[in-house]
mmCIF file of the N, C-alpha and C atoms, coordinates in Angstrom:
data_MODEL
# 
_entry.id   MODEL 
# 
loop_
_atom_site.group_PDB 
_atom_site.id 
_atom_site.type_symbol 
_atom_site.label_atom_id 
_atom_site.label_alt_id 
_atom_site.label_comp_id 
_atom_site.label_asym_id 
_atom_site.label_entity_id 
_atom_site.label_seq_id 
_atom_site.pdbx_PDB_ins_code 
_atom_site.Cartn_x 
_atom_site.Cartn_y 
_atom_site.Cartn_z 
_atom_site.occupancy 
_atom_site.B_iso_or_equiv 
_atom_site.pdbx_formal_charge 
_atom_site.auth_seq_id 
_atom_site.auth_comp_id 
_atom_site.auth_asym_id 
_atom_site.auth_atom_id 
_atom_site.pdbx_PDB_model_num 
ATOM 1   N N  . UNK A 1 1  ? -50.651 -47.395 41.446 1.00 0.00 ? 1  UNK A N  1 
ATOM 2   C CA . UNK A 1 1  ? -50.335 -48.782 41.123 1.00 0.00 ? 1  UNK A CA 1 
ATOM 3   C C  . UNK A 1 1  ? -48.814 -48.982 41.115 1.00 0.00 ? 1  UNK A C  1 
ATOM 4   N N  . UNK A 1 2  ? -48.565 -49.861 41.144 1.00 0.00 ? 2  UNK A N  1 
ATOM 5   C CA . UNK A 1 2  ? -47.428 -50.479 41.498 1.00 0.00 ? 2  UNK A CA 1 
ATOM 6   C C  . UNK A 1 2  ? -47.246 -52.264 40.080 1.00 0.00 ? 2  UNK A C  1 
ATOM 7   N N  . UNK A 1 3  ? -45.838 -51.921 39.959 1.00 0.00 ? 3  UNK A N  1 
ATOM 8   C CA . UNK A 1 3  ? -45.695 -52.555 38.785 1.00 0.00 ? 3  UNK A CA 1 
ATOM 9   C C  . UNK A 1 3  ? -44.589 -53.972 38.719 1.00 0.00 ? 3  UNK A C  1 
ATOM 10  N N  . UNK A 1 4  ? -44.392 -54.716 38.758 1.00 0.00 ? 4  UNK A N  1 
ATOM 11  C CA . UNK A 1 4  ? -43.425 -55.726 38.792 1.00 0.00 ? 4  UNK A CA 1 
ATOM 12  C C  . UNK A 1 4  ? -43.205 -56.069 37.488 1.00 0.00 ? 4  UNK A C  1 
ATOM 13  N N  . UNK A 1 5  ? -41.921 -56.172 36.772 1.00 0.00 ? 5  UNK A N  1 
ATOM 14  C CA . UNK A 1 5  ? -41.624 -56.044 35.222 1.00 0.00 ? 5  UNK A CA 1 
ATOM 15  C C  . UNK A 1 5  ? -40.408 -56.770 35.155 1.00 0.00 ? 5  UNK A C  1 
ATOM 16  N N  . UNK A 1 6  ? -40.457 -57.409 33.570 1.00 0.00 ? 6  UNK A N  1 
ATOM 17  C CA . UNK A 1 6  ? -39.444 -58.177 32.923 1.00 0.00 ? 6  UNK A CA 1 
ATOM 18  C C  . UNK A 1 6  ? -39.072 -57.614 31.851 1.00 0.00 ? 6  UNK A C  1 
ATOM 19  N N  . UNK A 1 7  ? -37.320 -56.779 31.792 1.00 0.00 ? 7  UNK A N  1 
ATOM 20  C CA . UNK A 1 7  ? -36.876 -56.207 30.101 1.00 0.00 ? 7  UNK A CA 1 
ATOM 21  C C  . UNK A 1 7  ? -36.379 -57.239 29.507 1.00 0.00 ? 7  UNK A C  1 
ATOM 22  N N  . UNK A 1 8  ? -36.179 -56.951 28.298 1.00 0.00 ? 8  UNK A N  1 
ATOM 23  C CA . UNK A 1 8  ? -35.464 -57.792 27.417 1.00 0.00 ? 8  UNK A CA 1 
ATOM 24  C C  . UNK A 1 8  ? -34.986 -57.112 26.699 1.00 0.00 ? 8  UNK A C  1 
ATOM 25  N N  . UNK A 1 9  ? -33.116 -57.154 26.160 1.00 0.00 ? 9  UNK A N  1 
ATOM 26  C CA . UNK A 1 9  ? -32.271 -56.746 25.668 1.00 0.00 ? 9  UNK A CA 1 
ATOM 27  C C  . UNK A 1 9  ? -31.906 -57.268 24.630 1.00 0.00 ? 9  UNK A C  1 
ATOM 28  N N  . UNK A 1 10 ? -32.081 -57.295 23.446 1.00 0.00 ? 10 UNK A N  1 
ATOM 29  C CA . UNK A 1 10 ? -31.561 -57.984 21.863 1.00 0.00 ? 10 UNK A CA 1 
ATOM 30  C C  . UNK A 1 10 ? -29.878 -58.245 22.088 1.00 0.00 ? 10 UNK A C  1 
ATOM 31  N N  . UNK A 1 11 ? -29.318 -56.830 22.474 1.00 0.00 ? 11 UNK A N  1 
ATOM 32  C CA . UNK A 1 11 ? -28.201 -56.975 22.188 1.00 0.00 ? 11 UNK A CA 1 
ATOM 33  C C  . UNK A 1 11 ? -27.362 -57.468 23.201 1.00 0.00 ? 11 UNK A C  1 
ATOM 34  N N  . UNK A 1 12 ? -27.995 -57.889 24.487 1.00 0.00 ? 12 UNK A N  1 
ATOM 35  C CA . UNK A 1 12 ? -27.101 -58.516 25.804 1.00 0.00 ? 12 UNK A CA 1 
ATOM 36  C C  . UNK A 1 12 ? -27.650 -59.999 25.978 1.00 0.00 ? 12 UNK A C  1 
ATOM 37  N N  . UNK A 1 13 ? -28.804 -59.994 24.866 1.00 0.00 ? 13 UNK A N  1 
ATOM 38  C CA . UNK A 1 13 ? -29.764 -61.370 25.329 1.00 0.00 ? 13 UNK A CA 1 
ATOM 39  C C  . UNK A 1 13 ? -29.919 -61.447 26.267 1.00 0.00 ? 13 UNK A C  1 
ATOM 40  N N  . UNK A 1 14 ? -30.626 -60.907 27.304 1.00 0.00 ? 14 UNK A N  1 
ATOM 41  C CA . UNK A 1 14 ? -30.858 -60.891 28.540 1.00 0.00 ? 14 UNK A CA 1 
ATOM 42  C C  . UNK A 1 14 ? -31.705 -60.106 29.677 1.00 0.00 ? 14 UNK A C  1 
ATOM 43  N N  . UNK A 1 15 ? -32.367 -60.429 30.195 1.00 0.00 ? 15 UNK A N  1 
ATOM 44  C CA . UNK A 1 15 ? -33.418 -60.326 30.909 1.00 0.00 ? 15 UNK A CA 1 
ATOM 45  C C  . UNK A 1 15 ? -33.089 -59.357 32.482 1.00 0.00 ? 15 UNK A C  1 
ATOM 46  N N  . UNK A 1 16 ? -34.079 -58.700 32.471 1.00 0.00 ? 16 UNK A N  1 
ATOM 47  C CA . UNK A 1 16 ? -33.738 -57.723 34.048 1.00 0.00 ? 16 UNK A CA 1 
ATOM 48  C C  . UNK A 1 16 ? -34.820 -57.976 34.502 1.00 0.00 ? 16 UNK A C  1 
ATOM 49  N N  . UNK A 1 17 ? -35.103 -57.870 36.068 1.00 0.00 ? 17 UNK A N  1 
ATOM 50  C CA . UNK A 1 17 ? -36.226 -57.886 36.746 1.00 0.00 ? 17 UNK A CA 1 
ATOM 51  C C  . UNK A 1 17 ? -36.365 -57.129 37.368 1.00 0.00 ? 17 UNK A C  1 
ATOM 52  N N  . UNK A 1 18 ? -37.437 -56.107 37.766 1.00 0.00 ? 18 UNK A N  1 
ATOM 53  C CA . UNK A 1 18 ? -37.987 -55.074 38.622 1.00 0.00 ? 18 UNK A CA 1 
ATOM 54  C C  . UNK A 1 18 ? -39.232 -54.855 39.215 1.00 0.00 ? 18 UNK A C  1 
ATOM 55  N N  . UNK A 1 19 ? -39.137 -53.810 40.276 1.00 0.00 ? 19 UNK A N  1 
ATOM 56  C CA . UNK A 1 19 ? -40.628 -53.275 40.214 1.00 0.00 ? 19 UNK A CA 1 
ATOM 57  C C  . UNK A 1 19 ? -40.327 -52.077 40.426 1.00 0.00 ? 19 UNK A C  1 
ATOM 58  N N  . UNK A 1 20 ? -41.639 -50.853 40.041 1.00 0.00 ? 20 UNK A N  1 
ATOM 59  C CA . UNK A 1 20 ? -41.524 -49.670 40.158 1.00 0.00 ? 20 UNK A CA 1 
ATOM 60  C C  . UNK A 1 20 ? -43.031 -49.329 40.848 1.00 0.00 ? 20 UNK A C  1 
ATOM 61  N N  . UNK A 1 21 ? -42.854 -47.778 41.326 1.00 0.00 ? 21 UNK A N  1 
ATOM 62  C CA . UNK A 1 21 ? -43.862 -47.162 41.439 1.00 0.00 ? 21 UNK A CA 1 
ATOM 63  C C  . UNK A 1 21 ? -43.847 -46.259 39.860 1.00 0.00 ? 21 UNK A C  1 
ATOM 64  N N  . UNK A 1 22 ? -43.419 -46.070 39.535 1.00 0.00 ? 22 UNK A N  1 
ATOM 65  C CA . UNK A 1 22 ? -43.320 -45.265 38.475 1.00 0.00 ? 22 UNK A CA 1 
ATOM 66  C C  . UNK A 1 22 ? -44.516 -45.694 37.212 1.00 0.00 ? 22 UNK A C  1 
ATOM 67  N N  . UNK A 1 23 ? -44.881 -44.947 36.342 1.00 0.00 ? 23 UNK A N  1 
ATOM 68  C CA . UNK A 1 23 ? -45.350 -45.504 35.266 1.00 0.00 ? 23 UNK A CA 1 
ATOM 69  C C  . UNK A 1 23 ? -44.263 -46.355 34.398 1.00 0.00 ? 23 UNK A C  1 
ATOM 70  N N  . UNK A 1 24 ? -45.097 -47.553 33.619 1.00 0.00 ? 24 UNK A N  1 
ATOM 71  C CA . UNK A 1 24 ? -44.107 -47.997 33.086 1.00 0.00 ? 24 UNK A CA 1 
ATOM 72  C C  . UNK A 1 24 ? -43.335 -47.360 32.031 1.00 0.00 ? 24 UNK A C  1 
ATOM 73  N N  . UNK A 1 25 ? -43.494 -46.536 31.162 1.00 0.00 ? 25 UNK A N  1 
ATOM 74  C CA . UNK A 1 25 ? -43.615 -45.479 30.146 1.00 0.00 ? 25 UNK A CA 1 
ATOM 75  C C  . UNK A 1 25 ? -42.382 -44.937 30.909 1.00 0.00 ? 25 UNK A C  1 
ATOM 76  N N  . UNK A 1 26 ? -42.042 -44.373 32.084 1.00 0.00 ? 26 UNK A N  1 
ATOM 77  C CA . UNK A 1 26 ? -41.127 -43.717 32.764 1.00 0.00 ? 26 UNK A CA 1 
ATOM 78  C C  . UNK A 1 26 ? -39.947 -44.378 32.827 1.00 0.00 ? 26 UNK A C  1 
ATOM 79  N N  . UNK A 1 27 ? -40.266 -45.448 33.990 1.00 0.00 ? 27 UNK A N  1 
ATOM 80  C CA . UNK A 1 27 ? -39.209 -46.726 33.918 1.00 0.00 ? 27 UNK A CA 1 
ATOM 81  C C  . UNK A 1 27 ? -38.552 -46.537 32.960 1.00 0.00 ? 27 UNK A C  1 
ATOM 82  N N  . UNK A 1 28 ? -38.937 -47.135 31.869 1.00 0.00 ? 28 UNK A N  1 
ATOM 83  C CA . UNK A 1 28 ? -38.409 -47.876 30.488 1.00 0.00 ? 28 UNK A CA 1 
ATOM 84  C C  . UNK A 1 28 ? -37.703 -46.809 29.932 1.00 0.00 ? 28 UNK A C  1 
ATOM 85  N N  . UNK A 1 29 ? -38.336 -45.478 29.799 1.00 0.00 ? 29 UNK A N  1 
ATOM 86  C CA . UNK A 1 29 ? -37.522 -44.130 29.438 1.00 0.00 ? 29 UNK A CA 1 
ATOM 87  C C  . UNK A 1 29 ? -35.891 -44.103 30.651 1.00 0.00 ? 29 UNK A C  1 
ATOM 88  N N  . UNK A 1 30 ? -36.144 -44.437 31.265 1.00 0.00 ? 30 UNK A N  1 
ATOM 89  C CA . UNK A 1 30 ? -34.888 -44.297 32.744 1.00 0.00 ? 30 UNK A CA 1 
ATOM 90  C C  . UNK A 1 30 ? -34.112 -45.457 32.132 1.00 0.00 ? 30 UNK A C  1 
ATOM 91  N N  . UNK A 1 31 ? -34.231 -46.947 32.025 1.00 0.00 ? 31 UNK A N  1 
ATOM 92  C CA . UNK A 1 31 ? -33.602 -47.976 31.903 1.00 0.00 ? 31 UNK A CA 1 
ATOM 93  C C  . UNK A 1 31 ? -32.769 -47.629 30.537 1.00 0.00 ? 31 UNK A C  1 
ATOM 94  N N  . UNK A 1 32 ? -33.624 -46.979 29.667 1.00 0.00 ? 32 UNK A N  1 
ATOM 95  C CA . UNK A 1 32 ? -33.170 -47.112 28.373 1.00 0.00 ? 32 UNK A CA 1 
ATOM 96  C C  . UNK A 1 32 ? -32.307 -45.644 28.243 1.00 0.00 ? 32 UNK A C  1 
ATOM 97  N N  . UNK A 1 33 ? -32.151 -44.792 29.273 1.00 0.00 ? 33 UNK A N  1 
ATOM 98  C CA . UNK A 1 33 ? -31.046 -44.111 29.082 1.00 0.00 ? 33 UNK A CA 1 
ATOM 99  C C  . UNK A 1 33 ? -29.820 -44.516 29.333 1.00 0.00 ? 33 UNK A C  1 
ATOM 100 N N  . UNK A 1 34 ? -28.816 -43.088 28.800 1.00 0.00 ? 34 UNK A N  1 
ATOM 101 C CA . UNK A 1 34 ? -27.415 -43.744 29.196 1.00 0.00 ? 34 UNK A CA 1 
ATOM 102 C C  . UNK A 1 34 ? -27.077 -43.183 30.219 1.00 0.00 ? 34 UNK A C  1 
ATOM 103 N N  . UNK A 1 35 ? -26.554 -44.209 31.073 1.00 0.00 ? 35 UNK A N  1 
ATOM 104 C CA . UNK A 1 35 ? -26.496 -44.247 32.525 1.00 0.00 ? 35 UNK A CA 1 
ATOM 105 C C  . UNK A 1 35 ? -25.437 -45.584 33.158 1.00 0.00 ? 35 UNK A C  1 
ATOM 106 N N  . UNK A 1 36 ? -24.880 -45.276 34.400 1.00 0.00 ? 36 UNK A N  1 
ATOM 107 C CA . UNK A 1 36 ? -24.250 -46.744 34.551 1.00 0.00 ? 36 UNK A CA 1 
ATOM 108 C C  . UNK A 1 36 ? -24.878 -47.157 35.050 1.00 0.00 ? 36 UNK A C  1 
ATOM 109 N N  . UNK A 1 37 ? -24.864 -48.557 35.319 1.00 0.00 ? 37 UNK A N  1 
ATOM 110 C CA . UNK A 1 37 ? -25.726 -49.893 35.749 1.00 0.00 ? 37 UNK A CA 1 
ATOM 111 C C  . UNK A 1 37 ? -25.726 -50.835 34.595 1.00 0.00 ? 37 UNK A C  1 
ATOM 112 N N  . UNK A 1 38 ? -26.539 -51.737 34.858 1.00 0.00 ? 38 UNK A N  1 
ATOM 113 C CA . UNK A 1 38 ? -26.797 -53.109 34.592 1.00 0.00 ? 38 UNK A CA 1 
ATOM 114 C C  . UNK A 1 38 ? -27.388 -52.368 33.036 1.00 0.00 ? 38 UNK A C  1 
ATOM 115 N N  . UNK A 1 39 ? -28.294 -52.186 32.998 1.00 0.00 ? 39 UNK A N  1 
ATOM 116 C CA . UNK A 1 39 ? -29.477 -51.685 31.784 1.00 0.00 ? 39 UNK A CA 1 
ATOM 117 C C  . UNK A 1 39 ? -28.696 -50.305 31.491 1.00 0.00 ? 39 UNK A C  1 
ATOM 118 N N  . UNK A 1 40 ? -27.872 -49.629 31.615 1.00 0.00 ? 40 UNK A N  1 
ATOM 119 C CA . UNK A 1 40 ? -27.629 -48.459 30.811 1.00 0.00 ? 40 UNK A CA 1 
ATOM 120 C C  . UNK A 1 40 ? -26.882 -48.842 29.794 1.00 0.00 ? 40 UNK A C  1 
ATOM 121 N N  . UNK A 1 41 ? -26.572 -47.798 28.842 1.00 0.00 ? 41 UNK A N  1 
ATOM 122 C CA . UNK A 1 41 ? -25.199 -48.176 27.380 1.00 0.00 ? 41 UNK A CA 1 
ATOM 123 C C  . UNK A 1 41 ? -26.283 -48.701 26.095 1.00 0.00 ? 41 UNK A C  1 
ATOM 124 N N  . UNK A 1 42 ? -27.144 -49.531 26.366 1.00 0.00 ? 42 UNK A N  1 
ATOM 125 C CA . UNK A 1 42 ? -28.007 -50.588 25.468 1.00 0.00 ? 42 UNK A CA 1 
ATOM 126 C C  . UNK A 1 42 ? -28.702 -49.804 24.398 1.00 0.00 ? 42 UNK A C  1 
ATOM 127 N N  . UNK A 1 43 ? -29.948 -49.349 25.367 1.00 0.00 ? 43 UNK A N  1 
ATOM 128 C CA . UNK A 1 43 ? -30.855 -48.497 24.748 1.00 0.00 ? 43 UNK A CA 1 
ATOM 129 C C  . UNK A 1 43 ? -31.748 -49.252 24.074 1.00 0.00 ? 43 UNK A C  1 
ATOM 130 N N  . UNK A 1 44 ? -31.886 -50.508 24.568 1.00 0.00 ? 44 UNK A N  1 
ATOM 131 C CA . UNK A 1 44 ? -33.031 -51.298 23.439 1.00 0.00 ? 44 UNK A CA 1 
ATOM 132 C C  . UNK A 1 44 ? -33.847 -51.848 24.262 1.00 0.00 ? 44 UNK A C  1 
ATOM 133 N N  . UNK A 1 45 ? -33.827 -51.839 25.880 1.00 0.00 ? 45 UNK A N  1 
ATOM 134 C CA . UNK A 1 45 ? -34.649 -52.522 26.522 1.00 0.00 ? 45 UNK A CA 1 
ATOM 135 C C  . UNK A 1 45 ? -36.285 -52.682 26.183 1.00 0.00 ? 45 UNK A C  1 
ATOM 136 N N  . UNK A 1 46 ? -36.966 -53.452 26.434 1.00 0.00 ? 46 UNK A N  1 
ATOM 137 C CA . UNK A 1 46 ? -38.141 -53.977 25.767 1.00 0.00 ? 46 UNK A CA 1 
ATOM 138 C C  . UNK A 1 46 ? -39.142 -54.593 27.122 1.00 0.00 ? 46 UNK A C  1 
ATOM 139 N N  . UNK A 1 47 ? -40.250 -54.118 27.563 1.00 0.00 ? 47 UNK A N  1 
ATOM 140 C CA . UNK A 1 47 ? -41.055 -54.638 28.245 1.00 0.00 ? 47 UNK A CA 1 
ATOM 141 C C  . UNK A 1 47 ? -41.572 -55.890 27.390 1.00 0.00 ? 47 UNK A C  1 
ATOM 142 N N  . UNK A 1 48 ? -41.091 -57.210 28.769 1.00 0.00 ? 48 UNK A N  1 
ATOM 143 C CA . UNK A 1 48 ? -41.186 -58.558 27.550 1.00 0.00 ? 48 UNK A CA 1 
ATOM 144 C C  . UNK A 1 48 ? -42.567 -58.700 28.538 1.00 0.00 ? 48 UNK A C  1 
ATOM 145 N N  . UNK A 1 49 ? -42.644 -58.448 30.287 1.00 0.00 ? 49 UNK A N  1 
ATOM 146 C CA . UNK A 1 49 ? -44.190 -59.032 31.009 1.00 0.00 ? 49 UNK A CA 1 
ATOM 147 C C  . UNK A 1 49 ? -44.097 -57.737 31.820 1.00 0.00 ? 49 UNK A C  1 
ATOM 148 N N  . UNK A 1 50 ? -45.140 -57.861 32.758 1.00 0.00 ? 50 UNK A N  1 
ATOM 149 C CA . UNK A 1 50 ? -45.441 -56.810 33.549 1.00 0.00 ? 50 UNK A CA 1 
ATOM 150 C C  . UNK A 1 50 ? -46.982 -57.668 34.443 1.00 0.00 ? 50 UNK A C  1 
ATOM 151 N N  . UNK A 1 51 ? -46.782 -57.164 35.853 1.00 0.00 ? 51 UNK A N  1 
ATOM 152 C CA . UNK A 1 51 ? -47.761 -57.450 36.739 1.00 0.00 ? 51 UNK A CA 1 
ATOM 153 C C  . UNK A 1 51 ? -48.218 -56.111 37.261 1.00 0.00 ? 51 UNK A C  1 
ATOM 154 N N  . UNK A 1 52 ? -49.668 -55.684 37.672 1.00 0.00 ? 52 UNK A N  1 
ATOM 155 C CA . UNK A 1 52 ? -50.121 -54.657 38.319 1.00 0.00 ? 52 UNK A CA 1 
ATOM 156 C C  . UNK A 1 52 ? -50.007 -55.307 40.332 1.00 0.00 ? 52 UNK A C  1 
ATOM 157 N N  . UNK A 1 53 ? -49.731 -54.489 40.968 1.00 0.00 ? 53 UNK A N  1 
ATOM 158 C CA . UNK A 1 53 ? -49.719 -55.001 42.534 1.00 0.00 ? 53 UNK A CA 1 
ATOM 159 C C  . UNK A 1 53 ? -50.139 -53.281 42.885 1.00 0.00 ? 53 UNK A C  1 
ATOM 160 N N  . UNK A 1 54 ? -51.387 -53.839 44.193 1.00 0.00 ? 54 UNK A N  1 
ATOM 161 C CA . UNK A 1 54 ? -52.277 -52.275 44.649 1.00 0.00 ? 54 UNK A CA 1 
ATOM 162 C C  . UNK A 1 54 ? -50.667 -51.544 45.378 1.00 0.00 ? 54 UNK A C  1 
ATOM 163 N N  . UNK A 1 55 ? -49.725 -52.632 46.042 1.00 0.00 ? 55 UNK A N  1 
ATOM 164 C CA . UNK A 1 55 ? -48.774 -52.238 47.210 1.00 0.00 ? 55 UNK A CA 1 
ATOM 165 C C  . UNK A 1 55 ? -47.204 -51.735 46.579 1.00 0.00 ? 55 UNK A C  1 
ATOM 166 N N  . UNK A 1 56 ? -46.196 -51.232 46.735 1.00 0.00 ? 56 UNK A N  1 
ATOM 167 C CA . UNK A 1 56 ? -45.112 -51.635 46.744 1.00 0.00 ? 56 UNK A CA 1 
ATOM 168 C C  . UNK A 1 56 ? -44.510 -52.879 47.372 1.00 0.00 ? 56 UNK A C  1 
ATOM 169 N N  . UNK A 1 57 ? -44.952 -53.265 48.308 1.00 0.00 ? 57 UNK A N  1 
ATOM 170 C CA . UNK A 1 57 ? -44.593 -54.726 49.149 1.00 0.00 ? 57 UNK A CA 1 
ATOM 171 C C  . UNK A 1 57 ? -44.616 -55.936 48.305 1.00 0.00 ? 57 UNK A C  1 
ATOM 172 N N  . UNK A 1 58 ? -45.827 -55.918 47.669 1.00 0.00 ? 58 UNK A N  1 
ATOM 173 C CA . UNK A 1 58 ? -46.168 -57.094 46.907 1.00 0.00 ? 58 UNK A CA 1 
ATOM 174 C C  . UNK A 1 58 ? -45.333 -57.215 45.739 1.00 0.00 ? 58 UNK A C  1 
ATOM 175 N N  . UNK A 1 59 ? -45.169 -55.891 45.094 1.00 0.00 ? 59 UNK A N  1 
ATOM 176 C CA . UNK A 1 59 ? -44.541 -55.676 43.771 1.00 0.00 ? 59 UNK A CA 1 
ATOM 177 C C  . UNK A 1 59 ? -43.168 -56.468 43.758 1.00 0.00 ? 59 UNK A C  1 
ATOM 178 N N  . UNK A 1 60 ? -42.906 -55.960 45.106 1.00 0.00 ? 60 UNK A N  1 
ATOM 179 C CA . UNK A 1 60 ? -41.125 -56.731 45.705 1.00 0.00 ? 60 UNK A CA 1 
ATOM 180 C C  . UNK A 1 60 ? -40.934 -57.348 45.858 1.00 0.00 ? 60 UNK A C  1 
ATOM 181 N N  . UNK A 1 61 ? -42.464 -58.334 46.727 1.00 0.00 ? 61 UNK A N  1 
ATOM 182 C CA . UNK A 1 61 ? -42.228 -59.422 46.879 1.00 0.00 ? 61 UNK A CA 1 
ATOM 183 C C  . UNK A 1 61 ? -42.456 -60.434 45.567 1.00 0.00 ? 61 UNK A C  1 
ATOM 184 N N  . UNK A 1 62 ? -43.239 -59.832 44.650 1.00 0.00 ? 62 UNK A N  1 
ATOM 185 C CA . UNK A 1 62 ? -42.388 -60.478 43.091 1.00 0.00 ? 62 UNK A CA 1 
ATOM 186 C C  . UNK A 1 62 ? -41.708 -60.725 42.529 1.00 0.00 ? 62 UNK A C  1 
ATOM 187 N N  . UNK A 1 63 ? -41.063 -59.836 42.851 1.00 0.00 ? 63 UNK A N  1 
ATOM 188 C CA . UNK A 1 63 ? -39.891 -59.272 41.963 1.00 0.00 ? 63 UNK A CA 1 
ATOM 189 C C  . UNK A 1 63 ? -38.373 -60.372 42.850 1.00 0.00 ? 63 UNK A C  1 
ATOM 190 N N  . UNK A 1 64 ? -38.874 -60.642 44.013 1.00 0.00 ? 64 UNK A N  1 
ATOM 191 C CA . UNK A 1 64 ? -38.025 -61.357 45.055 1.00 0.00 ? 64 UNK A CA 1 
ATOM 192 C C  . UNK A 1 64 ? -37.940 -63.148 45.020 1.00 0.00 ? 64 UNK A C  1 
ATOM 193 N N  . UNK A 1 65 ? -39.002 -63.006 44.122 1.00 0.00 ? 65 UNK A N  1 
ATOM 194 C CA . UNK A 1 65 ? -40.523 -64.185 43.863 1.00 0.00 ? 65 UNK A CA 1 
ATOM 195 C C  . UNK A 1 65 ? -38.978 -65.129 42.925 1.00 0.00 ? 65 UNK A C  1 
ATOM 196 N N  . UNK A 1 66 ? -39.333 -64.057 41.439 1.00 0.00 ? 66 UNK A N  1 
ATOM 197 C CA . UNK A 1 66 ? -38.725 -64.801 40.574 1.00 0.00 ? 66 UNK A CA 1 
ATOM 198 C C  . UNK A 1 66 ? -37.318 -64.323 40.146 1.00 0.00 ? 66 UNK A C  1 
ATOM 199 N N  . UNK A 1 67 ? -36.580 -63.534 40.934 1.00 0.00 ? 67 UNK A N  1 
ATOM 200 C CA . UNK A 1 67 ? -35.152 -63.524 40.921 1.00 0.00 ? 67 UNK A CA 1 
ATOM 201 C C  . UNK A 1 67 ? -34.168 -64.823 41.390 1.00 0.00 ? 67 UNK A C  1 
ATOM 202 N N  . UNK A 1 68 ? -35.551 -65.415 42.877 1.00 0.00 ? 68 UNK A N  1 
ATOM 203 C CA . UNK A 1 68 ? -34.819 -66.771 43.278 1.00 0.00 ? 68 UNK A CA 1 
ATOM 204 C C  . UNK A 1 68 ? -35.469 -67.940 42.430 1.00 0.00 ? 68 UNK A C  1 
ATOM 205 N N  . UNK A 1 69 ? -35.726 -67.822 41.423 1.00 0.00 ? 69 UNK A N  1 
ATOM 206 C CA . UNK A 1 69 ? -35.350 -68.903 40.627 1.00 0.00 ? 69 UNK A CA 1 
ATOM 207 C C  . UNK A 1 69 ? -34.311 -69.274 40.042 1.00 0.00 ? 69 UNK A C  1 
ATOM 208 N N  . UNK A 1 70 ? -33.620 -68.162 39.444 1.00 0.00 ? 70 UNK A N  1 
ATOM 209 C CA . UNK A 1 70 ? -32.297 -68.334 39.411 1.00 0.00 ? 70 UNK A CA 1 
ATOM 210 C C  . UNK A 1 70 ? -32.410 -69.139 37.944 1.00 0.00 ? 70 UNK A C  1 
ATOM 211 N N  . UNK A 1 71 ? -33.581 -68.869 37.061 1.00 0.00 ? 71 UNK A N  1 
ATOM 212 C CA . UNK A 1 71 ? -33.666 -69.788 35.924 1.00 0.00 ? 71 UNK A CA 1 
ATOM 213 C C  . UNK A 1 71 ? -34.447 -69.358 35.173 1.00 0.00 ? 71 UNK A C  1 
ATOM 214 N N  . UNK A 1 72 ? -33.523 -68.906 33.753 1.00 0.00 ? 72 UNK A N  1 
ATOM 215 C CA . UNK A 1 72 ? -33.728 -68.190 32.267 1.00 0.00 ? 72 UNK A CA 1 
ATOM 216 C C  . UNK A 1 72 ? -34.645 -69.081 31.700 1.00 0.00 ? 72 UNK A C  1 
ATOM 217 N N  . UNK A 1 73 ? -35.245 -70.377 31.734 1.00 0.00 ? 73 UNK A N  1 
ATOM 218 C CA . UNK A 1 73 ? -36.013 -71.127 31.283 1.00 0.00 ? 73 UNK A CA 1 
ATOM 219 C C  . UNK A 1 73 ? -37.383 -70.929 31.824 1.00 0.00 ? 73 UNK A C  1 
ATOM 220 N N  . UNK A 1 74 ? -37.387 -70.941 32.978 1.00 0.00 ? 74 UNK A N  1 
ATOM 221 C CA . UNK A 1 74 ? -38.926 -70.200 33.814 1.00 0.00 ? 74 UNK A CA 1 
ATOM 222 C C  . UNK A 1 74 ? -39.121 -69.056 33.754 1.00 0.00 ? 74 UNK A C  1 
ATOM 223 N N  . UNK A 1 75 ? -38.363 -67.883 33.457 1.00 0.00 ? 75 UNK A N  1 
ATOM 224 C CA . UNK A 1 75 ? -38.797 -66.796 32.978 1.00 0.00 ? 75 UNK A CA 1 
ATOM 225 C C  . UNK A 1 75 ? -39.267 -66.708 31.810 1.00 0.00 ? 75 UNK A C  1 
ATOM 226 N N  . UNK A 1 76 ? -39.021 -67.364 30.717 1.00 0.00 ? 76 UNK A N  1 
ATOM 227 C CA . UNK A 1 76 ? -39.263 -67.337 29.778 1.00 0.00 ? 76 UNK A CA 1 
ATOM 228 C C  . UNK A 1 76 ? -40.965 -67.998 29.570 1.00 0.00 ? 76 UNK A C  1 
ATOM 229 N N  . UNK A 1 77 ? -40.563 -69.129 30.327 1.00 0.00 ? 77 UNK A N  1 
ATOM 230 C CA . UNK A 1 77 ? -42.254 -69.678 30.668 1.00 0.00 ? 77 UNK A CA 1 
ATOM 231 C C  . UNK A 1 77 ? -42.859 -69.068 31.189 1.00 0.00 ? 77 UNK A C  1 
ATOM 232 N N  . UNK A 1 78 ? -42.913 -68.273 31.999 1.00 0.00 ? 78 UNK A N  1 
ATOM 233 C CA . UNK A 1 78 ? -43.733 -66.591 32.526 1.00 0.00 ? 78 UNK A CA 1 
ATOM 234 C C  . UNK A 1 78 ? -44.288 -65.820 31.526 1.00 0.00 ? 78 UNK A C  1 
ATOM 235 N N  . UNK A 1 79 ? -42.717 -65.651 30.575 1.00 0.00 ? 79 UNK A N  1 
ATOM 236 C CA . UNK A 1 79 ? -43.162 -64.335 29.486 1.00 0.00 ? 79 UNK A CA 1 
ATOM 237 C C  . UNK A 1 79 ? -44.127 -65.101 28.541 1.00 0.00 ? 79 UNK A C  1 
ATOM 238 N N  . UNK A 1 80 ? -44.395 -66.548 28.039 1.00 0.00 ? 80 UNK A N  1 
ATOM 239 C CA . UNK A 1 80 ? -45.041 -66.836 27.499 1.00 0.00 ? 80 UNK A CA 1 
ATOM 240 C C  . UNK A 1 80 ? -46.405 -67.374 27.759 1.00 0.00 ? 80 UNK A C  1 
ATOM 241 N N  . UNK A 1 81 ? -46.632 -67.396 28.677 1.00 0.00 ? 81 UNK A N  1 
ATOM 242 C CA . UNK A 1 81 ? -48.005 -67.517 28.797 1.00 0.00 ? 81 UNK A CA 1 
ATOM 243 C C  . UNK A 1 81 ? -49.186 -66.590 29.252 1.00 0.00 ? 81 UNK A C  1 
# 
């Protein structure tokens, strides 16, 4: 399986978008180390949603889906429903 995912950071207020082949359990262990990038240093990242996709393709093309929204208000309407 293949995973398309939304973190959430307390202390950056702020939202990342991905997909993995990985388990999510893994991911989140990787994001939440210290490491450079976007998500390293923190250590608090938080699976806020998550989608199952059979493909990597699809996962991406999610993940491609709602990056071009370009809008913290529709993600949020995602994570809540």
């Amino acid at each position: 399986m293949f995973h398309f995912y939304i973190l959430y950071s307390v202390t950056r207020d702020s939202y990342y978008i991905g997909h993995t082949g990985d388990t999510m359990e893994e991911r989140l262990r990787k994001h939440n180390s210290n490491h450079k990038g976007f998500t390293g240093g923190t250590g608090d990242w938080i699976v806020s949603y998550r989608e199952e996709f059979t493909t990597k393709e699809l996962a991406y093309k999610r993940e491609r889906e709602v990056k071009a929204w370009k809008s913290r208000k529709r993600i949020i309407q995602l994570i809540g429903n």
